[in-house]
N, C-alpha and C positions, 0 to 999 in steps of 0.2 A: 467559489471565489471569482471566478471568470469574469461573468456579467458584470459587475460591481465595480473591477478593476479597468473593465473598458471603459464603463461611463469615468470613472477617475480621470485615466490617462489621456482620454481623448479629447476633455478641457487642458490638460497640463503639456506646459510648451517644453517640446521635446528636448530645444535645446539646454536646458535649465535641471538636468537631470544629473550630476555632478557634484550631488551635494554630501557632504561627508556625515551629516548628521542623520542616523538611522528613526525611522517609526515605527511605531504600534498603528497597524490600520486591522479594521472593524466596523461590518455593515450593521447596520439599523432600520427599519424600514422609513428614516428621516435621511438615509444613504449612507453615503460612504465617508467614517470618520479617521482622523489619524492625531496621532500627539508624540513626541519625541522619547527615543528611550532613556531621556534623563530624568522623563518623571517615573519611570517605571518602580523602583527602590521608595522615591516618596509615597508613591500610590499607597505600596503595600504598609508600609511604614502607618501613615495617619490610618488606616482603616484599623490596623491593630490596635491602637491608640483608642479609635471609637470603638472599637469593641470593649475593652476593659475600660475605658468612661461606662457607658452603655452597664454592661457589666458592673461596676462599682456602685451605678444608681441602685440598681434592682437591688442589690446587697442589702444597701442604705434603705430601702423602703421598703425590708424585707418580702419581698414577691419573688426568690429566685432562691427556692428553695433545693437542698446539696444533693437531697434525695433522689427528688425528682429529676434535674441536671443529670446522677447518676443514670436514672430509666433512660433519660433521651440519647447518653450515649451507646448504653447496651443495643437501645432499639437502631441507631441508625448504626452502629458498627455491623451489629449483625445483618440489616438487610443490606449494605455495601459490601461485605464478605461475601454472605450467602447468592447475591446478583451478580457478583465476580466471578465465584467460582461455577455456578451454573451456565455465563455467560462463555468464559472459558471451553470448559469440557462439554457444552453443549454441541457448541460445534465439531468439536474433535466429536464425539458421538455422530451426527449428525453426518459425516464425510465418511464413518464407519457403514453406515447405512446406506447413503448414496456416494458410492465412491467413484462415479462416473462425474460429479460435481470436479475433482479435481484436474478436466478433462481440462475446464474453461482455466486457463494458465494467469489470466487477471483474476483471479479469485473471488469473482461474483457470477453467480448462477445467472436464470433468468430470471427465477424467481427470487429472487435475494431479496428484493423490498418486500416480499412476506417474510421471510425469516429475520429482519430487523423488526419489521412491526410486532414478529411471535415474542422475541426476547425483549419487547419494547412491555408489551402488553404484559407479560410473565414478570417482569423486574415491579410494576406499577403496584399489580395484583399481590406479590409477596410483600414489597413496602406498606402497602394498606394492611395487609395483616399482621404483620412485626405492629407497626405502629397503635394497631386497634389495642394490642397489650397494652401498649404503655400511655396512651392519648388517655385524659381526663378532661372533663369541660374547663377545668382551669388553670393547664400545664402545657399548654403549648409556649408560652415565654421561656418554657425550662425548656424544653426538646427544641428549640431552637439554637440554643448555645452548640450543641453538639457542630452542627452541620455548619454553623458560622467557624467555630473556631476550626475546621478541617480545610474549608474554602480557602484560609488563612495562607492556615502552612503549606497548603494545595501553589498556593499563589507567589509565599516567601522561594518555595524553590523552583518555580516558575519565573523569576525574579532574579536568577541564575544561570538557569540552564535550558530556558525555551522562553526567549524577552519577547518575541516576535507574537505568545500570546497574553500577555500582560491585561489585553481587554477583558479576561475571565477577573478581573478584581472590581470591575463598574456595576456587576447586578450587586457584590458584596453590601455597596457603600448603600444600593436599595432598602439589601434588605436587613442591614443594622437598623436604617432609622425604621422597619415595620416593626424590628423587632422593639425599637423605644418606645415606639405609638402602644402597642400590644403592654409595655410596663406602665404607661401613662394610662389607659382605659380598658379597663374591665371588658367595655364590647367596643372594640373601634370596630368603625364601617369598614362592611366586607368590599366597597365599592373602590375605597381609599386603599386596601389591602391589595386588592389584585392592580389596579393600577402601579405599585410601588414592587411588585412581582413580575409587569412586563417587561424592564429590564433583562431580568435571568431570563425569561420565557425569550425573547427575542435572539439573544446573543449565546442562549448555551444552547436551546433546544435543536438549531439547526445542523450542530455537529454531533446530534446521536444519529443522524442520518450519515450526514456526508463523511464524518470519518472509515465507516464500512464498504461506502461507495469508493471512495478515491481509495484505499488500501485492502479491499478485501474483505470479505466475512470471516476472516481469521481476527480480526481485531475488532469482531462484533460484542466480545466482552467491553469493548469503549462505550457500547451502545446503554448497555445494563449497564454500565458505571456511572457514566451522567445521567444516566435516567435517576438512579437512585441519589445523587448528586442533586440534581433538578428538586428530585422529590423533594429532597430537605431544605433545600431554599424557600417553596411551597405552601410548608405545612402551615403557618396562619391562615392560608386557606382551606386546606384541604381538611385541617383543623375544626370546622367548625359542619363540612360533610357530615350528616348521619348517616347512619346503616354503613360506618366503612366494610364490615366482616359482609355484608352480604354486595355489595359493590368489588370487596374484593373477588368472591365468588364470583362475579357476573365476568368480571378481566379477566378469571381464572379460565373461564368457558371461551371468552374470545381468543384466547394465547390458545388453545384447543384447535378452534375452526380456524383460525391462520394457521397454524400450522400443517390440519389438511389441505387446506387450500393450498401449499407450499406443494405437499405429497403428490395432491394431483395436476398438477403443473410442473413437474420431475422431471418428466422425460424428454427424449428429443423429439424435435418435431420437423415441419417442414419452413415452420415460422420461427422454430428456435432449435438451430440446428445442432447436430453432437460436432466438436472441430476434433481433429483426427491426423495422423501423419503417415507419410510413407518418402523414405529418401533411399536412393541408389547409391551406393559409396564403391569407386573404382580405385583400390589400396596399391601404386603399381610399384609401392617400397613394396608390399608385402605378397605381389603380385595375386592377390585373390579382393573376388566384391562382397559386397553385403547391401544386406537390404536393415535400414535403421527406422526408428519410429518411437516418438517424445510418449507415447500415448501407454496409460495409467492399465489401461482396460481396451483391451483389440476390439472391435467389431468386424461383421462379416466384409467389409470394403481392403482389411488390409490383413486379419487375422492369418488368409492361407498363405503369405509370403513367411511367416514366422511357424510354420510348423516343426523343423529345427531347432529352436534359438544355441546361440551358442553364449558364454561366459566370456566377453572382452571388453577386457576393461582399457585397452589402450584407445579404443575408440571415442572423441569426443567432438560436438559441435556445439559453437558458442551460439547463446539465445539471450533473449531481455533479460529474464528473469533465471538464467545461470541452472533452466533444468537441464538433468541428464537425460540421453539416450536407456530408454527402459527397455526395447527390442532391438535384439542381433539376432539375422541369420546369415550362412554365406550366401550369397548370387551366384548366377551363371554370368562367369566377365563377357562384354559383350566388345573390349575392344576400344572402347574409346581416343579419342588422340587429343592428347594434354601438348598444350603451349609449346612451341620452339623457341627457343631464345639464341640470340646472340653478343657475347662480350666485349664489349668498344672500348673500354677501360678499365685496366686493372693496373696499379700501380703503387708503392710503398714511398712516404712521405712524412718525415718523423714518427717513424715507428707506426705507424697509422696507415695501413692498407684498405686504400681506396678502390671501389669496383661503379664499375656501372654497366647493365645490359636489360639488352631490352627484349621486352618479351611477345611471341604473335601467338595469337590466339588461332587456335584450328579448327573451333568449331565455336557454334553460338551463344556468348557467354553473357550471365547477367551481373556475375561480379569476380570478383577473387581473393581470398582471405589467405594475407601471408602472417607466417608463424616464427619465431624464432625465440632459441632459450637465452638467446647471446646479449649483452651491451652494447647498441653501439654508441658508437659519437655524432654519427649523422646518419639519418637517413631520411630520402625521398621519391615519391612517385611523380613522375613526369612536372620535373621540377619544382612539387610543391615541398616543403620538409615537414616533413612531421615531430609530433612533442614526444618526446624517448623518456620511457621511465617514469610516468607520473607515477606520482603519491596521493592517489582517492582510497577513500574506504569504502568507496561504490564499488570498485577495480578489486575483483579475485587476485590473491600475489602470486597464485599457480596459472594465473594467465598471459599465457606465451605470444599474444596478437599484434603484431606491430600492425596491422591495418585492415579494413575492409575498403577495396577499393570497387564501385560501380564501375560496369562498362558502358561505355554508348557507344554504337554503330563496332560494336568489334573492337576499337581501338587497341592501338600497343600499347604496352606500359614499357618507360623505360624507371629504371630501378636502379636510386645512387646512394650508394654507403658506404659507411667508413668505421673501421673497427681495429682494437690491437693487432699488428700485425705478428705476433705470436699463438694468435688464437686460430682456429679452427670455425668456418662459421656452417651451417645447415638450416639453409632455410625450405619450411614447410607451406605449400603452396596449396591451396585448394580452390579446384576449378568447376564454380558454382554455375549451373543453368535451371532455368525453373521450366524445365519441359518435359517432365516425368511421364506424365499422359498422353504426350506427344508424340513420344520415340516410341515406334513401332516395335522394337526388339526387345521391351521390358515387358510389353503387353497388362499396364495396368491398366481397369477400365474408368469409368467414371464412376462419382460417386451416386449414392444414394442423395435421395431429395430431402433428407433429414441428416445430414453431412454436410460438412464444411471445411475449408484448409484450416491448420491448426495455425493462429496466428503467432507471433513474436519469437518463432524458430524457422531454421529454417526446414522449408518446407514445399514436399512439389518437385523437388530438387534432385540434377544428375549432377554427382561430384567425381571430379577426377583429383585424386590428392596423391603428390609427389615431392620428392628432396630435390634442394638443390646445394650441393656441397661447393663450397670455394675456401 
């Protein structure tokens, strides 16, 4: 989406951005189009409409036979099942087997553009064969109905509940009129066919790729969806393919060799390295340390800190993607010196007891993440105020964060809030540095040249986490 959206905005005058009426935007390789979502509803609406026109001809000139219409739904329901569900538990299989895969916390390997093209290639390969059942030289007008009228209802609740991709209805309106040409002529040109197919081919094919990429190989069944999707938009062309049964054999053997290719491109390397964790945790509520680590599967860089582990489940640290801590063991404490603070303000004003203090840092810090279970009415760091209490569905409701605040050059924090003054407050302070390798007294070494920090947690990291009761 990126590219596209630059060349947009970078004609569009910035100040003009204000406008209340939402769009449908959608690249093409003629650029970047958009249209308002109050056509979205008519889109879908007249394309229905052309479809049972379309639909009522074929009737009327008897060429749209019930039987057949039956075949083309068995065929395409079954290779949209059978590509789902393979595309599905593929994967889950596929994480059973290399379960170091789940190392990489964005959920694409290195090799993940082979295991899209394997499920790409696999979804093609079974489509061609579903279909070689049911294809005749003179029933592709019938095995079309099926996949139009799906695109349909695909689109009607699209139409609803995700307006933002309403452009999946423009290959539709292509490929009604192929399928009208196809009820008008016995042989329409295959030349006039694909042409009236680059639509779909343009605007749907790029999201068997990019939805895997931007969300993960967990949602590589998207890939196998719209491919068999695509497929059936297709079939006037692919319709008129000989040898589909031995072409599907031939995708059958490329989903094979992609996916060795996949096997031997598995492991870590020095160019595509394993990311890994190891964090010090100084607990001086509970006055004992630990050594923590996000990582699925130890390797020999952190594994000897966890020859212990122990079961605590009070331990946790917030990350992108909301993983837990997988290893505890205890540490030897080494001492560390957590923050001194001092209280400039505290005082009770309509029922509302206000604090403010400020806190010095004692040793080299790169941020500090305060925690609290409590309400307030206000609160702020060095006089910015923060938003209290949102309501995201991004936001865990067991998440207790009021802030992560970066340090530069040591700085103090001072700290202002306000809260019932019948309540009780405890805030949880955790004092992050990223100099794990650094400090002498933990003696961790460096890593291996096939390692790497484990990104979107934290990571590297000497923490000192303490109460502060008022």
């Amino acid at each position: 989406y990126l590219v596209p959206l630059l060349k947009y905005f970078s004609n569009t005058d910035l100040t003009q951005l204000n406008d209340k009426e939402n769009l449908v935007y959608f690249n093409s390789p003629l650029g970047m189009h958009a249209y308002s979502y109050q056509y979205i509803l008519p889109l879908v609406i007249i394309a229905t409409l052309l479809f049972f026109a379309v639909f009522y001809y074929g009737k009327k000139q008897r060429k749209l036979d019930n039987k057949e219409i039956g075949k083309g739904f068995i065929a395409f329901l079954s290779a949209l099942i059978l590509n789902g569900v393979i595309g599905f538990l593929g994967w889950k299989l596929i994480l059973k087997i290399y379960p170091h895969y789940n190392e990489i916390l964005q959920g694409f390997p290195y090799n993940g553009h082979a295991y899209i093209l394997f499920f790409v290639l696999l979804a093609v390969a079974i489509s061609f064969y579903i279909y070689k059942k049911a294809y005749t030289t003179t029933n592709t007008k019938e095995l079309l109905v099926a996949p139009i009228l799906f695109w349909i209802a695909l689109n009607f609740g699209i139409a609803f509940y995700l307006k933002g991709a309403n452009f999946f209805i423009i290959p539709v309106f292509f490929i009604i009129g192929l399928w009208f040409f196809t009820l008008k002529k016995e042989k329409p040109s295959v030349v006039a066919m694909t042409l009236l197919c680059l639509p779909a081919i343009f605007i749907v094919a790029p999201f068997i790729q990019q939805f895997p990429i931007a969300l993960g190989l967990k949602v590589v069944v998207s890939s196998s969806v719209l491919t068999t999707l695509l497929f059936g938009l297709l079939l006037p062309v692919f319709g008129f393919m000989r040898r589909k049964k031995t072409l599907s054999r031939i995708l059958f053997v490329a989903a094979i060799v992609t996916f060795l290719m996949a096997h031997l491109n598995s492991n870590f390397t020095a160019e595509n390295p394993k990311p890994n964790s190891l964090v010090f945790l100084q607990d001086d509520a509970q006055n004992q340390s630990y050594w923590l680590s996000y990582d699925g599967v130890l390797d020999d860089w952190n594994a000897s800190f966890f020859t212990h582990e122990i079961d605590e489940k009070t331990i946790s640290l917030n990350s992108k993607y909301h993983n837990l801590v997988n290893h505890i063991a205890k540490a030897t404490t080494i001492h560390l010196e957590k923050s001194s603070y001092t209280v400039s303000f505290d005082t009770i004003i309509n029922n509302q007891r206000n604090i403010r203090f400020c806190l010095q840092p004692q040793r080299n810090l790169n941020s500090i993440l305060i925690n609290a279970k409590n309400k307030f009415t206000h609160f702020s760091i060095n006089g910015k105020p923060l938003k209290l209490n949102i309501n995201s569905k991004f936001l865990k409701k067991e998440n207790h964060q009021i802030a992560q605040y970066f340090i530069v050059d040591n700085e103090n924090l001072e700290v202002d809030f306000s809260f019932p003054a019948n309540e009780k407050v405890q805030l949880e302070l955790l004092e992050i540095s990223h100099d794990l390798l650094a400090n002498s007294k933990l003696k961790v070494t460096k890593r291996n040249s096939n390692m790497m920090p484990k990104p979107f947690v934290i990571n590297d990291a000497v923490i000192v986490k303490y109460n502060l009761n008022f």
